[in-house]
C-alpha positions in Angstrom: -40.0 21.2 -46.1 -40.5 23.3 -42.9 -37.9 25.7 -41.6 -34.8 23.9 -40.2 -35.3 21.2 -42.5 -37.5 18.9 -40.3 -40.5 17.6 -42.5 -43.6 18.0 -40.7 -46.3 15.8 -41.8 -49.9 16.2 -42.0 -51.5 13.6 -39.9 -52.3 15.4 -36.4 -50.9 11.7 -35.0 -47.7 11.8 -36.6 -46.9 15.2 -35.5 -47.9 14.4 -31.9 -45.3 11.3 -32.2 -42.9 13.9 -33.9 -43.0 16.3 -30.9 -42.7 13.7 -28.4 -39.4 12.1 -30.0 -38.1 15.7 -30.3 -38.6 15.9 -26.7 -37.3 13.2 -25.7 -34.3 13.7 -27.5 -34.1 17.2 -25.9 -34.5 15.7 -22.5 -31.7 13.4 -23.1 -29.4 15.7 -24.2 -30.1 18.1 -20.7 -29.5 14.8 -18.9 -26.2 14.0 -21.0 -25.1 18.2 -20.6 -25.6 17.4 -16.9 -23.7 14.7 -16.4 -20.7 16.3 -18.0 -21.1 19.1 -16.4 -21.3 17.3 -12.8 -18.5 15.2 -14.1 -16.0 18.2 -14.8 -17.3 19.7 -11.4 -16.1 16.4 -9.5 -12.8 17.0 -11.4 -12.3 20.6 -11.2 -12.9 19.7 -7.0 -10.2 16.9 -7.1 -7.8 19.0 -8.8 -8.2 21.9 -6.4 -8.3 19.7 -3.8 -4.7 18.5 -4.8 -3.5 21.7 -5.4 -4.5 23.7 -2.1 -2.6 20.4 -0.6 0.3 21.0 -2.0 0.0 24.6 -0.8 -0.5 23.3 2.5 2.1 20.5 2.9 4.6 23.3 1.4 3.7 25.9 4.4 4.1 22.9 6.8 7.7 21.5 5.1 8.8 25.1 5.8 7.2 25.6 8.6 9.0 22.5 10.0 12.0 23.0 8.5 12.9 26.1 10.9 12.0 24.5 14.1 14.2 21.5 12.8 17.4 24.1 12.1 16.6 25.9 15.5 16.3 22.4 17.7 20.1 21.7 15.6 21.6 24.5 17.0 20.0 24.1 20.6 21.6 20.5 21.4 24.0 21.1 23.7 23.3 21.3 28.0 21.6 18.9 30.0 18.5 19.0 27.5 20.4 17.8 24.2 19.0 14.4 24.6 15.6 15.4 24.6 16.5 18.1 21.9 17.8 15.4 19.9 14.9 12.7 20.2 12.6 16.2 19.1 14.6 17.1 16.0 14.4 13.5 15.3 10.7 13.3 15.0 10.8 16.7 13.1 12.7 14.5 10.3 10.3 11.8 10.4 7.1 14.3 10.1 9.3 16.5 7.2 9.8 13.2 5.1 6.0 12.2 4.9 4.9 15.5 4.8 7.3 16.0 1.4 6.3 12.6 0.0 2.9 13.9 0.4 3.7 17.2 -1.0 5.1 14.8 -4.2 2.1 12.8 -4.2 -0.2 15.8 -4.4 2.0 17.3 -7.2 1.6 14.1 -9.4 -2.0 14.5 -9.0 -2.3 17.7 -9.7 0.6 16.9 -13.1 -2.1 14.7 -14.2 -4.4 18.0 -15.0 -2.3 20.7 -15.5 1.3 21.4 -17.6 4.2 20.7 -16.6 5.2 24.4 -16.9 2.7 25.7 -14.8 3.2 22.9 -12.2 6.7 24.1 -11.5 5.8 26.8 -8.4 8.6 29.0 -7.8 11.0 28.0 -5.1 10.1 24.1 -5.7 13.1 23.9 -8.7 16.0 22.1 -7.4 19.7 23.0 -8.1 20.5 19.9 -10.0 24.7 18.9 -8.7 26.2 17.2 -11.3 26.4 12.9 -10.2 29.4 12.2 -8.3 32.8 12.1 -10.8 34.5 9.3 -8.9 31.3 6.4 -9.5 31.5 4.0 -12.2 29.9 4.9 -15.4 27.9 2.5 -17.8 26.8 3.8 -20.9 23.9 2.9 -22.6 23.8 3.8 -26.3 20.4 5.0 -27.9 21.1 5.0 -31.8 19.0 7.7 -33.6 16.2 6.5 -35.3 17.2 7.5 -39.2 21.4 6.8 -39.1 20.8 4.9 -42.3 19.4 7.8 -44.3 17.4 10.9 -43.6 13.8 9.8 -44.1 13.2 13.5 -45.2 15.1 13.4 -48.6 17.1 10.2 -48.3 20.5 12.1 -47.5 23.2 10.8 -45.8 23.4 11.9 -41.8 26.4 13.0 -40.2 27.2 13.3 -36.8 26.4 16.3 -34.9 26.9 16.0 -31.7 25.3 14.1 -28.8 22.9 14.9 -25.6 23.8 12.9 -22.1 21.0 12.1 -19.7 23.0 10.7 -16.5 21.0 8.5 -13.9 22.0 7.7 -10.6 21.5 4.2 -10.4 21.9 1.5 -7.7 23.1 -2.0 -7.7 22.7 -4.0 -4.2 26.2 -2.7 -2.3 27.3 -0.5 -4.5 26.0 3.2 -6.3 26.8 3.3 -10.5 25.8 5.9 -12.8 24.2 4.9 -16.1 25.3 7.2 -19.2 22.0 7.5 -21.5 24.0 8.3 -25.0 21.7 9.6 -27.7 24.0 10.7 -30.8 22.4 13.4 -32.6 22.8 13.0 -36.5 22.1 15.6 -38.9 21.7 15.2 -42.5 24.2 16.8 -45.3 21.8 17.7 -47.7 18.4 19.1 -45.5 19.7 20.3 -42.3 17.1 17.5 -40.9 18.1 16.5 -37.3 17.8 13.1 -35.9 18.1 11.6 -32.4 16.6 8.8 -29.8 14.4 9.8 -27.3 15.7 10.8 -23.9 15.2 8.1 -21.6 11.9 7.4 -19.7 12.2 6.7 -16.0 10.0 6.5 -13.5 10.4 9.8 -11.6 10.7 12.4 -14.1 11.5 15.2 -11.9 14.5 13.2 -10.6 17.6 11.5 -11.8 16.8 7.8 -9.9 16.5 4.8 -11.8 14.3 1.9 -10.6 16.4 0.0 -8.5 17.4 2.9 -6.5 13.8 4.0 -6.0 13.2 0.3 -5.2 15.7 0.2 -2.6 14.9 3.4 -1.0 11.3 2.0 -0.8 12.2 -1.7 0.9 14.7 -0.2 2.8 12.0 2.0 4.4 9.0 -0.2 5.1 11.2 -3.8 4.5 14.3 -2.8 6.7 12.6 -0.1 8.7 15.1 2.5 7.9 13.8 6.2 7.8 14.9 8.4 4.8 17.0 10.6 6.8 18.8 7.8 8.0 19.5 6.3 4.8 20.6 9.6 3.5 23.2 9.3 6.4 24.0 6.1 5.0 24.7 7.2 1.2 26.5 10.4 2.3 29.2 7.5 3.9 29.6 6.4 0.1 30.4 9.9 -1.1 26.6 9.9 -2.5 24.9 13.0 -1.2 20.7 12.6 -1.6 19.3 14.3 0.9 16.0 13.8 3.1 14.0 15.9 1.1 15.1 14.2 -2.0 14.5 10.7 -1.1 10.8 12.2 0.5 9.9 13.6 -3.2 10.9 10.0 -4.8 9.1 8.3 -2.3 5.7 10.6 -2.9 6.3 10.2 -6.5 6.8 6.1 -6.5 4.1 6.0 -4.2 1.5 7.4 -6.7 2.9 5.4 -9.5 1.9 2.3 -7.9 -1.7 3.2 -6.1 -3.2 1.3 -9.0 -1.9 -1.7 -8.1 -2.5 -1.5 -4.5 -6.4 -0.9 -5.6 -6.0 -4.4 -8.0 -4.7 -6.1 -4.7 -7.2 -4.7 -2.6 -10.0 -5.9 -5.0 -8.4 -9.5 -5.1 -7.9 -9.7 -1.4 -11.8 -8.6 -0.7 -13.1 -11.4 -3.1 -11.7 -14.2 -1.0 -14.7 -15.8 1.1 -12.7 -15.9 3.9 -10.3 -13.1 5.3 -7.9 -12.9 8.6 -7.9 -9.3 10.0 -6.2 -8.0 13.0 -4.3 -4.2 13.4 -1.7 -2.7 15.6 -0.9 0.5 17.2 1.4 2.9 15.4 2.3 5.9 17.3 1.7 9.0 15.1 3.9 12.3 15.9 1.1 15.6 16.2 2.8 18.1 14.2 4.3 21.3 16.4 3.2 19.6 19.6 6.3 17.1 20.3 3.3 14.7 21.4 2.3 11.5 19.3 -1.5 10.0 19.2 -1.9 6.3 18.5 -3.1 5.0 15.0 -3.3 2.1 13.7 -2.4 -0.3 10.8 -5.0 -2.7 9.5 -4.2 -5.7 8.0 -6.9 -7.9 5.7 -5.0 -10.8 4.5 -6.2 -13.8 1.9 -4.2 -16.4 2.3 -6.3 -19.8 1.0 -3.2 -22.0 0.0 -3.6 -24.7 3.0 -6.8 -26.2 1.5 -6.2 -24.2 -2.0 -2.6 -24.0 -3.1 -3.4 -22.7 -6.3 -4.9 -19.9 -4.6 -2.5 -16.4 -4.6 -2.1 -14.8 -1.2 -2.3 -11.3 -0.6 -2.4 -8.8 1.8 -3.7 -5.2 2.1 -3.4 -2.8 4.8 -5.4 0.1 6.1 -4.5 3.1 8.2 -6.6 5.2 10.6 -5.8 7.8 12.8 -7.9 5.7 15.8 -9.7 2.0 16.3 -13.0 3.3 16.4 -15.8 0.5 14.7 -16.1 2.6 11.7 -12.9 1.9 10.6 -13.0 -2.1 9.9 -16.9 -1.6 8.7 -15.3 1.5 6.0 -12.9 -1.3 5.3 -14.9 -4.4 4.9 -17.9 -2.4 3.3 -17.7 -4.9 0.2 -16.7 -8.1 1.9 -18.7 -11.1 2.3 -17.9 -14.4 4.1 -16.0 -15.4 6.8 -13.9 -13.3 9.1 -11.0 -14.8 11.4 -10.3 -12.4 14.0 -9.9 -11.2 17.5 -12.7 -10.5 19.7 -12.6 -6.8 19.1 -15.5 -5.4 19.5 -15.7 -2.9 16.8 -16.0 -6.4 14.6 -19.7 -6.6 16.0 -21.9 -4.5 13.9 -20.5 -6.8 10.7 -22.1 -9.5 11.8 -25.2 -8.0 11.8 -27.1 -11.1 9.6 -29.2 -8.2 7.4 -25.9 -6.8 6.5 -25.6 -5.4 3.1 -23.9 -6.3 0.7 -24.3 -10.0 2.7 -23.2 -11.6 6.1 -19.9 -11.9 7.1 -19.3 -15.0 9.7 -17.2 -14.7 12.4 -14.7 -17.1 13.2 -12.5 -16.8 16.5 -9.1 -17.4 17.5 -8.0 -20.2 19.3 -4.4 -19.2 19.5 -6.0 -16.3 21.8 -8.0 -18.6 23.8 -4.8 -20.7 24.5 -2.6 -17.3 25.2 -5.1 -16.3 28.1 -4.9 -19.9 29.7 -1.1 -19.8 28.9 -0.6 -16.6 31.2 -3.1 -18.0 34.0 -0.6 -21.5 33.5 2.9 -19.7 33.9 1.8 -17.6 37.1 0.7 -20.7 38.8 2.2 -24.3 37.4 -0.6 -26.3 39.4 -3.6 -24.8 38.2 -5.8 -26.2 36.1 -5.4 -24.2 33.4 -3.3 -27.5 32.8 -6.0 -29.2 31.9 -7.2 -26.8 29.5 -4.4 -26.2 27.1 -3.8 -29.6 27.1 -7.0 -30.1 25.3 -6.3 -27.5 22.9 -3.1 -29.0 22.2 -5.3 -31.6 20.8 -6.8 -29.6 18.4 -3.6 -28.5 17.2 -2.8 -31.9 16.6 -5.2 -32.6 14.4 -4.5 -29.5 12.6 -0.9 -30.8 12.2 -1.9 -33.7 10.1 -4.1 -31.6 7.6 -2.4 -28.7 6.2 -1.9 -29.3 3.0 -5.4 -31.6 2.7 -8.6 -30.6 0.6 -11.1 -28.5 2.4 -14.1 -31.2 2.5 -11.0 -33.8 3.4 -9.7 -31.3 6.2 -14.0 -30.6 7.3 -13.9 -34.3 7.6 -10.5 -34.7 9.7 -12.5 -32.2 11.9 -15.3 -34.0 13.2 -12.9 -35.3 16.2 -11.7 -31.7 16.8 -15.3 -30.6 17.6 -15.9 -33.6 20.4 -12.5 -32.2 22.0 -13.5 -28.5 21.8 -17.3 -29.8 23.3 -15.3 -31.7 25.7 -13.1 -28.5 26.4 -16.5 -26.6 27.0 -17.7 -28.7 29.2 -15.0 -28.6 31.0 -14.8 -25.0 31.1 -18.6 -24.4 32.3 -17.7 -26.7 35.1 -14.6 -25.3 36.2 -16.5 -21.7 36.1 -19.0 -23.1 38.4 -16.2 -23.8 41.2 -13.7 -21.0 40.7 -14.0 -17.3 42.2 -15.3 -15.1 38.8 -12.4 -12.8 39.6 -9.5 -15.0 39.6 -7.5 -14.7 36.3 -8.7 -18.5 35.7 -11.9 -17.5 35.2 -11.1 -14.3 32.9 -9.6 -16.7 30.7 -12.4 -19.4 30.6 -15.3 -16.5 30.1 -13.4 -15.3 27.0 -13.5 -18.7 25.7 -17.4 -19.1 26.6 -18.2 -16.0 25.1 -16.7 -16.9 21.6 -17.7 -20.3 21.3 -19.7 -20.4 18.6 -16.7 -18.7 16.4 -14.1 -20.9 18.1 -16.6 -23.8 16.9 -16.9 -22.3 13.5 -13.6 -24.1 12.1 -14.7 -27.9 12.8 -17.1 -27.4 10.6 -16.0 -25.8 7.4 -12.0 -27.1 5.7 -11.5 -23.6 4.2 -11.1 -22.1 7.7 -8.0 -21.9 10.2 -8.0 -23.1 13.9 -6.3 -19.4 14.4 -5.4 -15.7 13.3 -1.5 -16.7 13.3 -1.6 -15.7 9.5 -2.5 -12.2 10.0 -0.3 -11.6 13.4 2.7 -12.9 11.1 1.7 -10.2 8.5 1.7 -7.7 11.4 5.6 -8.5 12.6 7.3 -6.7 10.7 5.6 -3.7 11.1 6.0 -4.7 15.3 9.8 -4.8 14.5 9.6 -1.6 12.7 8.0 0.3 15.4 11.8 -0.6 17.8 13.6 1.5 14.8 11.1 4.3 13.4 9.1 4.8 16.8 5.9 6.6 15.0 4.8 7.8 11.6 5.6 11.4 11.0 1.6 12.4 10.2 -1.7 10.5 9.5 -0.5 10.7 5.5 2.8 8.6 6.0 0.8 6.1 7.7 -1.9 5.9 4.7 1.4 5.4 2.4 2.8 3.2 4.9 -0.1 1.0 4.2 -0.2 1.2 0.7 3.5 0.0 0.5 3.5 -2.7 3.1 0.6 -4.2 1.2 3.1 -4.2 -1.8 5.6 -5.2 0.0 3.6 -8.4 2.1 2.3 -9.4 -0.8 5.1 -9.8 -2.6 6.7 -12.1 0.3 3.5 -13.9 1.0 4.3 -15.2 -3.3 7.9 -15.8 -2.9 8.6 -13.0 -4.7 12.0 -10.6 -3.6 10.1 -7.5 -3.2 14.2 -5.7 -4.2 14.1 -7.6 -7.7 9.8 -7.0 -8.2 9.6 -3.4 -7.7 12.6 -2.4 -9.7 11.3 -4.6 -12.6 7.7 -2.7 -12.2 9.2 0.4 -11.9 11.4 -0.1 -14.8 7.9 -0.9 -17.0 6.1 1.6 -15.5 8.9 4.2 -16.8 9.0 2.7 -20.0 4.9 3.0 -19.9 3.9 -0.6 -19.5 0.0 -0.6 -20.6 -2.8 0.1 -18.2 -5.3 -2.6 -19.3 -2.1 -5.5 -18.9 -1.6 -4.0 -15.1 -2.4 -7.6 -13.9 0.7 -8.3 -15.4 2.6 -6.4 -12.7 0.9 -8.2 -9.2 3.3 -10.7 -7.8 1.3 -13.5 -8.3 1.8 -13.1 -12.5 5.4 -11.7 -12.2 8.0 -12.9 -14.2 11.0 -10.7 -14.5 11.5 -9.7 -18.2 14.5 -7.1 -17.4 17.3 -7.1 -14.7 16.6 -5.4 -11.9 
């Protein structure tokens, strides 16, 4: 036996083989040593990543909190309307910029104790839930009432811990009374008592249905927190902006992973409608706003599939430049039903990796051009035109519910009436003046038709983008109540909740009754590998929301 009890054998071959393996296996373990090490490096960067953000966002919330107390006491001359409209954007930008500030915490929670996570000057003075509310208590027995499992003793009460939740029931506030009764036992001194109550914000006293509501109140009913906070002060209920912020950053983490299951099932459709709209985004400290945008990517296959579960998920960038639907799409392959934006053009590219994507136009755009030239001047023959496409949509009328190859079939007359409409088209172009708002029109339809021709020929596709522009209203509607996003990281959580939200509507689902349910498992920790569980599609509602 040689030293370090390895046996070295005798044959020159063998111990050439011996050193080779040993080698090998010392190679492998650098590689392995490595990999960790690279590994903790990518997490040590994430956390301090999280952490100098919630440095930041904290200078920032105080930051913008004095300019928001000075514009308060400035509102009164000839200016106080301006003033006014200022502080109001001040609230908008403090309420993402806390949310964030929550969101970043919850990161950083996942690394680091609770203890040392609690920076001084973040601990809130906790008021005791409004006395005049209705109480319901909810009774947690202690585990061992029967008999002490320690020496079989009898217990005896010996007193009793209260965990009060402020809870909300549509049109009214209520306060839920966690009991836990706290036995001790005659003989052993042993102590027994329930758990204290999981909820889904920790660091707050908000059950799930008032989390839910502040959430669909928000992005559903376009309310900003500080309004809402107006709102519940006017039933005696006082939860401030900041409050509501730090719930909303905190809920918003809690459901990232399923926004990433919905993005994954929405990017394995083989066909997607896309479009976006501007969101005006308030510069902090400037009193300016630059324009962002809200994508939307939405997989709705039910016409020719109703089996198939709709979703949609929504993307935020601080501009429209072509990067931004490319970053987006970077996995997708298949068909594409959009505008003719030309950011689009570079995914269409037929070497594209992972694969092509096919573009497929918009005839509802097409028609919307004509429509315009039409209502300027009744007697042009734009006429003519949208009464072909009217034709199209009649087909389309008679097929919505039909099997793709049936619908592909239905189709073949819809592509002799868009030929026709062509045709019609080229000639009309050869006779009008190429400035005229006519001919505008008719060039845009020209220039696309190979994607307006797309749909005759396959039943999974849509004669239009309608699908996605309906995703896009409410956010449209929005934009007439909240005017901008507060900073480029409420529009990122903007999109992550409107994809919730759409999604849930898109499956008939009331997105009030879903999220309190999933926030109510995700307290009580529903599992991680049964997530599918939660997306609308597989909902059922196993406790009252």
């Amino acid at each position: 036996m040689s030293p370090g009890g390895i046996d070295i054998p005798e044959n020159p071959d063998d111990v050439r083989a011996l050193v080779a393996a040993m080698q090998a296996r010392l190679v492998a373990s650098e590689q392995a040593l490595e990999a960790e090490r690279t590994a903790h490096q990518t997490t040590r960067e994430h956390l301090d990543a999280a952490k100098n953000a919630v440095k930041l966002t904290t200078l920032q919330i105080e930051k913008l909190k004095l300019q928001l107390a000075r514009l308060r006491r400035m509102k009164f001359g000839q200016s106080s309307e301006r003033l006014t409209l200022l502080a109001d954007q001040l609230e908008l930008t403090l309420e993402d910029l806390e949310a964030e500030h929550a969101h970043a915490a919850c990161v950083v929670a996942g690394d680091v104790s609770p203890e040392v996570l609690q920076a001084p000057g973040r601990k809130p003075r906790r008021e005791p839930l409004p006395a005049h509310l209705p109480r319901q208590e909810v009774i947690h027995p202690a585990p061992e009432a029967d008999g002490c499992t320690a020496c079989g003793g009898t217990m005896s009460a010996l007193g009793e811990d209260v965990t009060e939740v402020l809870e909300y029931v549509p049109a009214r506030f209520q306060v839920l009374r966690y009991v836990r009764p706290k036995l001790a036992c005659t003989r052993c001194d042993a102590i027994s008592q329930a758990l204290a109550p999981a909820l889904p914000v920790p660091r707050g006293r908000a059950g799930p249905g008032l989390l839910a509501h502040v959430v669909v109140s928000k992005f559903a009913d376009h309310l900003p927190l500080y309004r809402q906070s107006q709102i519940y002060a006017r039933e005696g209920v006082d939860l401030s902006r900041s409050t509501l912020a730090d719930w909303l950053g905190q809920v918003s983490w809690l459901l990232q992973p399923l926004v990433d299951r919905i993005a994954t099932h929405v990017m394995a459709s083989p066909k997607l409608h896309a479009d976006d709209t501007p969101v005006p985004v308030l510069a902090p400290g400037t009193g300016k706003t630059a324009t962002g945008r809200l994508w939307v990517y939405l997989r709705d296959n039910r016409r020719w599939r109703p089996s198939d579960k709709p979703a949609a998920l929504f993307r935020y960038s601080p501009d429209r430049k072509g990067e931004r639907p490319r970053e987006h799409l970077k996995a997708f392959t298949g068909f594409l039903q959009a505008d003719a934006y030309a950011g689009f053009e570079r995914l269409y590219d037929p070497d594209r990796k992972p694969g092509p994507i096919t573009p497929v136009a918009c005839w509802a755009h097409a028609r919307r051009k004509l429509h315009d030239v039409f209502q300027a001047d009744p007697s042009s023959v734009a006429a003519e035109g949208l009464r072909k496409i009217r034709d199209l949509y009649e087909v389309e009328r008679g097929i919505v519910q039909d099997p793709h190859d049936d619908r592909r079939k239905a189709r073949k007359l819809s592509k002799l009436t868009a030929l026709d409409f062509f045709a019609w088209a080229d000639n009309v172009l050869g006779q009008v003046s190429a400035r005229t708002p006519l001919a505008e029109a008719l060039r845009y339809a020209v220039r696309l038709k190979p994607a307006l021709l797309a749909y005759t020929g396959d039943g999974r596709l849509e004669i239009d983008n309608n699908l996605a522009e309906n995703a896009l209203r409410g956010i449209a509607v929005g934009r007439k109540n909240w005017m901008f996003a507060g900073a480029d990281c409420g529009g990122e959580r903007a999109a992550a909740m409107y994809s919730l939200l759409e999604t849930a509507k898109l499956n008939g689902v009331n997105p009030q009754h879903w999220l309190a349910d999933v926030l109510h498992r995700v307290g009580q920790g529903h599992p991680i590998n049964r997530l599918d569980e939660l997306l609308p599609w597989n909902w059922t509602q196993a406790t009252p929301a």
